[in-house]
C-alpha positions in Angstrom: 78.5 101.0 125.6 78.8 97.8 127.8 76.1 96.4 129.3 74.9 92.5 130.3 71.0 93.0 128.9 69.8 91.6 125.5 68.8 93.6 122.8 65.5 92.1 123.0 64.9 93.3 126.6 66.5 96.9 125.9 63.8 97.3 122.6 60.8 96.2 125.2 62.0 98.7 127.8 62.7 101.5 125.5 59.6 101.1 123.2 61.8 100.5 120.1 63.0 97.8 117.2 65.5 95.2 118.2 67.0 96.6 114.6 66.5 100.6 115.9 68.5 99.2 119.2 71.2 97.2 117.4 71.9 100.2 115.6 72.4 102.5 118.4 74.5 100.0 120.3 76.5 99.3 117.2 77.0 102.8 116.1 75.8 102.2 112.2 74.2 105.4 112.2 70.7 106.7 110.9 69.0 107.0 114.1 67.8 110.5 115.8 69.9 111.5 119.1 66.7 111.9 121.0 66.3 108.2 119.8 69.7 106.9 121.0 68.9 108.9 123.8 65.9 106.8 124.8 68.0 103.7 124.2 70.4 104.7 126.6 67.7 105.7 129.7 66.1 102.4 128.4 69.9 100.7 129.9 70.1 102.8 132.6 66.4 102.1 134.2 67.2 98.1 133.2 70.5 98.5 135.9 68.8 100.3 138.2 65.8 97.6 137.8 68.3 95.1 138.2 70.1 96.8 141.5 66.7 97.0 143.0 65.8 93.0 142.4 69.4 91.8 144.0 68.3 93.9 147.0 64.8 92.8 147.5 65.1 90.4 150.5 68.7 91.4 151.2 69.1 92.0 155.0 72.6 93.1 155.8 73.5 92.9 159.8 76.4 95.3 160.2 78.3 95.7 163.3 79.7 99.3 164.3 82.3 99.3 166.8 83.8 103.0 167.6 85.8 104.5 170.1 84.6 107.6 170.7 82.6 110.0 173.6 78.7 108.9 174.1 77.9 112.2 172.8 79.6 111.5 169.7 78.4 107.7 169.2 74.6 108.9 170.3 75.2 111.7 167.2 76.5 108.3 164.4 73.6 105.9 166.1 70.6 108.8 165.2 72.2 109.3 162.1 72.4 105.6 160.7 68.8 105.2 162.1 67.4 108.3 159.8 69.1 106.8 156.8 68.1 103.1 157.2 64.7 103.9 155.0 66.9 105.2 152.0 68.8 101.7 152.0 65.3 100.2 151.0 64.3 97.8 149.3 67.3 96.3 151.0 66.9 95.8 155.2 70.0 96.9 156.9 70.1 95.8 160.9 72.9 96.9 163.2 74.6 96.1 166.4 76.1 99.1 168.1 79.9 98.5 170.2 80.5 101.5 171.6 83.0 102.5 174.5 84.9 105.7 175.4 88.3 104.8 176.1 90.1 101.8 177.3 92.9 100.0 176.3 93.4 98.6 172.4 93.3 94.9 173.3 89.4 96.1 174.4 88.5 97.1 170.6 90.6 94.0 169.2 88.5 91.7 171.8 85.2 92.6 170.6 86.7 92.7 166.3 87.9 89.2 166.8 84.6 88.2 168.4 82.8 89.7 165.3 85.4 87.5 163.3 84.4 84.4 165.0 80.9 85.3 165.1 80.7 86.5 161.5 78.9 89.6 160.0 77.5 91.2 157.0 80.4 94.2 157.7 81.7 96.2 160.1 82.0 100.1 160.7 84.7 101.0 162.7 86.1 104.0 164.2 89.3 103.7 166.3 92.7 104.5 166.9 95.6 103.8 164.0 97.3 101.3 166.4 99.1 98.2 165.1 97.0 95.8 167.3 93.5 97.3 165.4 95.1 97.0 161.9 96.1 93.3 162.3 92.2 92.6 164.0 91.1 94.4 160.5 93.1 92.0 158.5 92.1 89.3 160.5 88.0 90.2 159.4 89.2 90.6 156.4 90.1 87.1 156.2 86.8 85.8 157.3 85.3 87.9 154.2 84.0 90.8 156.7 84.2 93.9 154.6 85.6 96.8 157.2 84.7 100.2 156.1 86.1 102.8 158.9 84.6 105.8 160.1 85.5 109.1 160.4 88.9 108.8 161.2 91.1 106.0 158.9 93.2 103.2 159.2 95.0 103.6 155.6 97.4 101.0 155.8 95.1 98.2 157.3 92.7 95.6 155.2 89.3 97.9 155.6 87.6 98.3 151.9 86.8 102.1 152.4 86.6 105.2 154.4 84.1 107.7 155.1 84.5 111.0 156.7 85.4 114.6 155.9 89.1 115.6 154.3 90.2 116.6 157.7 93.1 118.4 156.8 91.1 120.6 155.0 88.8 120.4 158.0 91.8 122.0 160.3 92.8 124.8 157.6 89.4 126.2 157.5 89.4 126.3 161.6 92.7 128.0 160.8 91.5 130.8 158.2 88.5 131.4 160.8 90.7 131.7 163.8 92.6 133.8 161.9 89.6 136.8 160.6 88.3 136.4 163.6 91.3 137.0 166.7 92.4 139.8 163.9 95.2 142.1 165.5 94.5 140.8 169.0 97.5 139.1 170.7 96.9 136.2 172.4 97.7 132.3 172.0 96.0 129.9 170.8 95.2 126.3 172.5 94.4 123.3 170.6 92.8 120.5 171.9 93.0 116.5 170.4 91.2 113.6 172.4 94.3 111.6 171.5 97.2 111.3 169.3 96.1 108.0 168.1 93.4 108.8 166.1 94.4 110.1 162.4 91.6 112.0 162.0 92.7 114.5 164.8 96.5 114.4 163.8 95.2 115.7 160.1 93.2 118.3 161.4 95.9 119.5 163.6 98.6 119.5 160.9 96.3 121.4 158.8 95.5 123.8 161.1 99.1 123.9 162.5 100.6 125.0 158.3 97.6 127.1 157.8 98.2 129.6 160.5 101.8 129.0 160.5 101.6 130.0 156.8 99.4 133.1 157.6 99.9 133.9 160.8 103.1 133.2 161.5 103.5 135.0 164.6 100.6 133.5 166.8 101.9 131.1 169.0 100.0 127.3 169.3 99.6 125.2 172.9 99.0 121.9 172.5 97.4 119.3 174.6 96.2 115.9 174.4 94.8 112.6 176.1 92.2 113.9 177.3 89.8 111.5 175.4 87.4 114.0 174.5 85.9 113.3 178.0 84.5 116.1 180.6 86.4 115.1 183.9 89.8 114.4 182.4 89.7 117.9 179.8 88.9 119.9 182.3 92.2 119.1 184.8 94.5 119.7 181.2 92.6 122.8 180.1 93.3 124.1 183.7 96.9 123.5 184.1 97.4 125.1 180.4 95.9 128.4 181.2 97.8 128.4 184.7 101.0 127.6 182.4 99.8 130.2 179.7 98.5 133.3 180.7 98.3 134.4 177.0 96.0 131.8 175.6 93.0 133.9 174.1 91.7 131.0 171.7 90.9 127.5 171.4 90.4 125.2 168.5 89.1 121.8 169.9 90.1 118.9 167.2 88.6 116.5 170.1 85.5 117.7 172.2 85.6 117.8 175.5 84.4 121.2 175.2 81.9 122.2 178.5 84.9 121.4 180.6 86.9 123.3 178.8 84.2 126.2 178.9 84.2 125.8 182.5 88.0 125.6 182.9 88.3 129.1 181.1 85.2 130.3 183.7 87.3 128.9 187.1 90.1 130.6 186.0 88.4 134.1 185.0 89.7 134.1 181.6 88.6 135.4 178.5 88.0 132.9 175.3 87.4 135.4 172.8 87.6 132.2 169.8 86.0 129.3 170.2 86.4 126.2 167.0 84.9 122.9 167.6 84.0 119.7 165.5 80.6 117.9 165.3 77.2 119.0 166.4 76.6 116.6 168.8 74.2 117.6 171.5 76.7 119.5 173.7 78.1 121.1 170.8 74.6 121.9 169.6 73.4 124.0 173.1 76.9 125.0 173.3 76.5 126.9 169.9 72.9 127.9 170.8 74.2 129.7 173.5 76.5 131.6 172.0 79.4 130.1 173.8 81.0 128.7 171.1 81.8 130.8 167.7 81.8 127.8 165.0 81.3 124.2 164.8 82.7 122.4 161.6 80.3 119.5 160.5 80.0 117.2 158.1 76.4 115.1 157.4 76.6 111.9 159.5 73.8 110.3 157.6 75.9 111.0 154.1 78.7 109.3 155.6 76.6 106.4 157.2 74.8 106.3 154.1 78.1 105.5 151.9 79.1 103.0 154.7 76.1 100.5 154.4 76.6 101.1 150.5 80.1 99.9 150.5 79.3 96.9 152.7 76.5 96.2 149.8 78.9 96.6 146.8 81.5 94.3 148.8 78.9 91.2 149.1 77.7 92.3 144.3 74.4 93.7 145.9 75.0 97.4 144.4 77.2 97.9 141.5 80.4 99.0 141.6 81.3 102.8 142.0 83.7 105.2 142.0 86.0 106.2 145.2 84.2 107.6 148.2 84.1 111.5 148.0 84.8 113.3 151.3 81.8 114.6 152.9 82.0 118.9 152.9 83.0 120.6 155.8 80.2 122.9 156.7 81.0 125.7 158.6 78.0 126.5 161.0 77.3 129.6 163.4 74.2 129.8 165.5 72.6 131.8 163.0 72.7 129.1 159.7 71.8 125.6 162.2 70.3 122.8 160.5 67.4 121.1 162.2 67.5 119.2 164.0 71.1 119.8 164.0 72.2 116.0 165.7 70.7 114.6 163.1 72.8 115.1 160.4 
């Protein structure tokens, strides 16, 4: 096996012969397995050993610049808080850029200033715009390792993504809605904060096949822009039920979801299915109260947690590893919450 220590230092960590080592490593034979066994853990605590010294002292200031509702942002900030003691022994210090909406040219204005400025890396969650994948490649270029958040950027410069296998994400809403509305007619609204982030468009089209593919005969009302924001969800909600008197159902890719309670209440309808993403606090009393039927999750402080590791392999602090696995899609009811539920 490959490996940078000498056989000298293996022997003292694993309690053994430089000439019991060098046979192990080289294969020659006559040596116990519980032996090469111990030769091997002996390696593997010397890496780890080694990981920990290149982190001692290491502080990392990362910037995280997202796009998103406060409720959602509030959710990612309490996350990466919780998981900064894991990073330890390294020290990982952050600047938060947060907005709700707002023109591109905003979110390029503040990347290039962190270009300028300089940073250990940046986490970023925004929409798959041309404007935001040239101020990626333009980080990139200053040796800022982008890792993006959530929703992905696949064709830009960024070094990584983190975040759940959305379309997966929007066939599970899809199987759900599907038990659960049964024989009942009735059409179904779905909701995306915007059609610029690829995040929601995934969990769309993978809701959109699934219950095309089982449920062929259930008809799908879209709407979108409303940015996931109370005031302007509320006036697109309304017009679709006054447009649709058969929507039963919603499946919110994109929050916004107490004005769309409230829309259904003003217009004395019925929402007999209620999908949403994220347990941010809204979602969290929303699903306390019974108001809402699931909420698909994924753990925030996994995803935030692979984020600040990526930025640490990028600048040879960790070793290298594998791709990123998708964070699982949990499918939670108010009767299986985790606490406390914003948390993760």
């Amino acid at each position: 096996m490959g490996h940078p220590f000498p056989i000298r230092e293996i022997a003292r960590q694993a309690g053994l012969s430089e000439a019991t080592v060098d046979r192990v490593l080289n294969g020659r034979g006559g040596v116990r397995e519980s032996t090469a066994r111990e030769v091997h853990r002996a390696i593997a605590d010397l890496d780890r050993q080694r990981t920990q010294v290149r982190l001692v002292g290491r502080t990392f200031m990362v910037d995280i610049v997202m796009q998103s509702p406060e409720r959602f942002s509030t959710a990612v900030r309490a996350a990466l808080e919780a998981e900064l003691p894991s990073l330890h022994p390294a020290v990982v210090r952050s600047r938060f850029h947060f907005r709700e909406t707002g023109p591109a040219g905003e979110l390029v204005a503040v990347l290039d200033r962190i270009a300028r400025r300089g940073s250990q890396g940046v986490l970023l969650k925004a929409p798959d715009v041309p404007e935001i994948t040239a101020a990626v490649g333009r980080l990139a270029a200053a040796g800022i390792p982008v890792v993006t958040l959530v929703t992905d950027l696949p064709v830009s410069a960024r070094i990584g993504h983190v975040g759940s296998d959305n379309r997966a994400a929007g066939a599970t809403a899809a199987y759900l809605m599907g038990q659960w509305l049964g024989d009942r007619p009735g059409n179904v609204l779905t909701s995306l904060s915007s059609g610029f982030f690829r995040n929601e468009e995934e969990r769309e089209m993978g809701f959109r096949s699934t219950m095309r593919a089982r449920h062929p005969g259930r008809t799908l009302v879209e709407i979108a822009e409303g940015q996931g924001l109370d005031a302007t969800q509320y006036d697109l909600v309304r017009a679709a039920l006054e447009r649709d008197p058969e929507i039963r159902a919603v499946y919110s890719i994109g929050g916004g979801n107490i004005a769309t309670l409230r829309a259904f209440e003003d217009a004395e309808r019925e929402c007999a299915v209620f999908i949403a993403h994220d347990l941010d606090h809204d979602n969290t009393r929303l699903l306390r109260e019974h108001r809402l039927s699931a909420v698909l999750h994924h753990d925030l402080r996994h995803d935030l947690r692979e984020a600040c590791h990526t930025v640490m392999r990028a600048h040879g602090a960790l070793p290298p590893a594998g791709p990123t696995l998708p964070s699982a899609i949990q499918v939670v009811t108010p009767y299986n919450m985790p606490a406390p539920a914003v948390a993760g």
